[in-house]
C-alpha positions as CSV (number, residue, x, y, z in Angstrom):
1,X,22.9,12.0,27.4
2,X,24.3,8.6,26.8
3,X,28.2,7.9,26.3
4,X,27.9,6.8,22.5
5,X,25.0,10.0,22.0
6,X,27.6,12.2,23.2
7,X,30.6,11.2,20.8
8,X,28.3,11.1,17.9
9,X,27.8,14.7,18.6
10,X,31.2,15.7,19.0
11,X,31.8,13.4,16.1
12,X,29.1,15.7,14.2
13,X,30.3,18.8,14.4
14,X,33.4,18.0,13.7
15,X,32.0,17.4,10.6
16,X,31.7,13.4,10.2
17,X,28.1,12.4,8.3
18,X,28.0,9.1,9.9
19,X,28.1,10.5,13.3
20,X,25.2,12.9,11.9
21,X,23.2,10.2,10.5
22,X,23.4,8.2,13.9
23,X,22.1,10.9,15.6
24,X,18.9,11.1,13.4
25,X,18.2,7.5,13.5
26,X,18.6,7.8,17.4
27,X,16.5,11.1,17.9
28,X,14.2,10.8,14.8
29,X,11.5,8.7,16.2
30,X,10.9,10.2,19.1
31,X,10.8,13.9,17.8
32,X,8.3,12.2,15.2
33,X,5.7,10.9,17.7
34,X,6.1,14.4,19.7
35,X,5.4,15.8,16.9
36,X,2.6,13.7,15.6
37,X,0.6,14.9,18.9
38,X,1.3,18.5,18.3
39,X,0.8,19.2,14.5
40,X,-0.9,15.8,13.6
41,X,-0.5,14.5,9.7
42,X,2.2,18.0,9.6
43,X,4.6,16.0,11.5
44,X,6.9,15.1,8.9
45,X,7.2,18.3,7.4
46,X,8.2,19.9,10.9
47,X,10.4,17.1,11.8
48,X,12.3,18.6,8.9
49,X,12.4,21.6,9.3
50,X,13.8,20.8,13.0
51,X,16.7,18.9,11.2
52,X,17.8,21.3,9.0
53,X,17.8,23.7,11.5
54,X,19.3,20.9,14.0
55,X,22.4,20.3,11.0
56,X,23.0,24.3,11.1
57,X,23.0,25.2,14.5
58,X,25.3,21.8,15.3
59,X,28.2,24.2,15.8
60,X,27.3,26.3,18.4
61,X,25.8,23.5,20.6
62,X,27.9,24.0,23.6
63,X,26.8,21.2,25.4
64,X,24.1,19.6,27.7
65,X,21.1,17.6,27.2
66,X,21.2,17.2,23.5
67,X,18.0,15.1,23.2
68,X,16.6,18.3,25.0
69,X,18.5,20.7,22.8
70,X,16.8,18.8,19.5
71,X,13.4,18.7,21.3
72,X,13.4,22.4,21.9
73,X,13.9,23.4,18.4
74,X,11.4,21.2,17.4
75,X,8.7,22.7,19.8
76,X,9.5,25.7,18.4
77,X,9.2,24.6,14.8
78,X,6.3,23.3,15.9
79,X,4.2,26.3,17.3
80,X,5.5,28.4,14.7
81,X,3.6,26.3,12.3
82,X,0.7,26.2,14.2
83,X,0.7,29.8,14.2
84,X,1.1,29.9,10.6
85,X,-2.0,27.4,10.2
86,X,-3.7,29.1,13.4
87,X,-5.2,26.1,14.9
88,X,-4.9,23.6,17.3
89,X,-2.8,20.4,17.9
90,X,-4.7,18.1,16.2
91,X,-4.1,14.3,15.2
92,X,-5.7,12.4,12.7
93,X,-5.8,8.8,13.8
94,X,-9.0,6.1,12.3
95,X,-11.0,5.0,15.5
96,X,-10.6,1.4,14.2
97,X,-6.8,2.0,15.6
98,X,-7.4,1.9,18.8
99,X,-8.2,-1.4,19.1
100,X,-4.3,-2.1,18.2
101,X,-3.4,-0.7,22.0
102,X,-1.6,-3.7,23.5
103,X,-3.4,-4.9,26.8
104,X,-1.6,-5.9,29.9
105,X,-2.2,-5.7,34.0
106,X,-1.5,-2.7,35.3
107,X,-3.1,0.2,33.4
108,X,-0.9,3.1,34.4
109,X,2.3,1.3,33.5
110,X,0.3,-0.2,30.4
111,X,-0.5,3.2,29.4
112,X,3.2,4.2,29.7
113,X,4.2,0.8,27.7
114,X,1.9,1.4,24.9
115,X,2.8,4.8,24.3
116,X,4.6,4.5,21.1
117,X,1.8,3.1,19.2
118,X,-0.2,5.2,16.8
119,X,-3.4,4.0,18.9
120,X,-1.3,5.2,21.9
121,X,-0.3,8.6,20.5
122,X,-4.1,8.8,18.7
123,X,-4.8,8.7,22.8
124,X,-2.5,10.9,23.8
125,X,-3.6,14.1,21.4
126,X,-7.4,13.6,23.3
127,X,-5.2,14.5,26.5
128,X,-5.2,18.7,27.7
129,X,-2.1,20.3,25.8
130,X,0.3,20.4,29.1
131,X,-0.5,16.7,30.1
132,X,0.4,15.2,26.6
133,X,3.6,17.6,25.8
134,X,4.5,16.3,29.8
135,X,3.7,12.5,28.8
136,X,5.3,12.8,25.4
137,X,8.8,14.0,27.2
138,X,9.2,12.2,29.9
139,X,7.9,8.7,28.3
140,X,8.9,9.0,24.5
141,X,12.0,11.4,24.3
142,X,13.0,10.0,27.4
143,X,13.7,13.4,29.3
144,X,14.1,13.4,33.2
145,X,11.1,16.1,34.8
146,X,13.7,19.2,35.5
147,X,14.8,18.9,31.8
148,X,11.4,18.2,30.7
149,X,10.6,21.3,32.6
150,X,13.7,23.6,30.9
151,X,11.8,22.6,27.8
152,X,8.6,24.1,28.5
153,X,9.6,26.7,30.4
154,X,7.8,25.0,34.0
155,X,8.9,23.5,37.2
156,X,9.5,19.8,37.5
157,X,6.9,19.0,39.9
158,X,4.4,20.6,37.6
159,X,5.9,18.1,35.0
160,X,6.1,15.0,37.2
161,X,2.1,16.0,38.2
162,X,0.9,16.7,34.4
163,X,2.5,13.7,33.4
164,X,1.3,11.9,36.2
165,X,-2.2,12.8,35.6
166,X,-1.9,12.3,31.6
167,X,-0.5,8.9,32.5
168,X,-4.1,7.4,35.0
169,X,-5.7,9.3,32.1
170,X,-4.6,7.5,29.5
171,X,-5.3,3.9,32.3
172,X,-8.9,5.1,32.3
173,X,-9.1,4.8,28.4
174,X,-7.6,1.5,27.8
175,X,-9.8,0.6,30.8
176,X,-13.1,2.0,29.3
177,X,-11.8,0.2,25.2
178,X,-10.9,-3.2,27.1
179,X,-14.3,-3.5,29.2
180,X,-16.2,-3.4,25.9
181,X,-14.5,-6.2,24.5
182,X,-15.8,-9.1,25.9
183,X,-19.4,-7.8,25.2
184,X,-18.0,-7.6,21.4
185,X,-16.7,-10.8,21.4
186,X,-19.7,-13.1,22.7
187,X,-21.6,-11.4,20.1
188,X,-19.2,-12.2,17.5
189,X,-19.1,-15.9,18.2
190,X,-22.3,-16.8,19.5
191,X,-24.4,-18.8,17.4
192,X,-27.6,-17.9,15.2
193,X,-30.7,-20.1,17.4
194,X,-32.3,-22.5,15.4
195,X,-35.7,-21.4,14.0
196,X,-38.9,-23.4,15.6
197,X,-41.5,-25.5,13.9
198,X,-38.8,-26.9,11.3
199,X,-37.2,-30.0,11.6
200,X,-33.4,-30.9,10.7
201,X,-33.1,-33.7,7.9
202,X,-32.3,-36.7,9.1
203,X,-30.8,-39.1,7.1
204,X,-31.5,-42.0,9.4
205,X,-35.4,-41.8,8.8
206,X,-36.4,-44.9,7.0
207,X,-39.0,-45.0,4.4
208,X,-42.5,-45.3,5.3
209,X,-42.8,-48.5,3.6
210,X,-39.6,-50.2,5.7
């Protein structure tokens, strides 16, 4: 946990707002995205109902990993509502938003790069559960592997190797979207062929009496 992440926390439960609020606009959009894989179009609902318990339990954080204290509870939010709605993670993201997935060189680190777009995460949620909770962790929140692994309750090398795996799977996508481009384009721009047997008007001709 960062320097200025840690005295906002003090700060917090000491009872200062600002300090409160500066944590929320630090940790908010990552716990979103996480979310947004597990719960889809629910997201902001949970997210809320991880903060409020967040603001409650403030107090009796005794220290730590914060950002991993904040993603916990929000896991568990999470399952409890899928529970509630008994189904899967699901996320709910147009096809047509996949094209916004920012190209580059390498895919693996493009893959990692990309990853907080809603094309990225709509990629993401198509990955198996323990990959994409693995990639969302380490890449999003920011979480090393043995705290991602604390978190869900595995060991780090089975983090580093899901995340790993979610990571070249997430290459082969982009890979697969960006080799049909080029097909796409040259039939965008190419030309309707001129129809035989019909001549073009040419305003040079002269008459037939000149």
């Amino acid at each position: 946990m960062t320097g200025e992440l840690t005295e906002a926390v003090v700060a917090a439960q000491a009872g200062d707002e600002g300090a409160f609020r500066y944590l929320y606009r630090s940790l908010q959009p990552g716990l979103l995205r996480y979310l947004t894989v597990l719960v889809g179009p629910d997201a902001e609902d949970v997210a809320s109902e991880t903060w409020l318990q967040i603001s409650r339990d403030l107090p009796r954080f005794t220290g730590g990993e914060f950002r991993a204290w904040t993603v916990t509870i929000a896991r568990n939010r999470a399952m409890d509502h899928l529970r509630r709605q008994r189904r899967r993670p699901a996320l709910t993201v147009p096809v047509q938003a996949l094209s916004e997935v920012a190209g580059g060189v390498d895919t693996a680190e493009r893959a990692g790069e990309t990853i907080g777009t809603e094309a990225a995460l709509a990629l993401i949620a198509t990955l198996p559960p323990r990959e994409a909770e693995a990639v969302l962790l380490r890449a999003v929140i920011g979480l090393d592997a043995e705290t991602a692994g604390r978190v869900l309750g595995r060991r780090a090398g089975a983090v580093r190797t899901a995340a790993h795996r979610g990571l070249r799977r997430l290459a082969v996508l982009l890979d697969r979207r960006d080799a049909s481009r080029p097909a796409e384009a040259e039939e965008r721009v190419t030309p309707p062929l001129p129809r035989r047997g019909r001549r073009a008007p040419d305003a040079r001709v002269e008459s037939a009496d000149g």
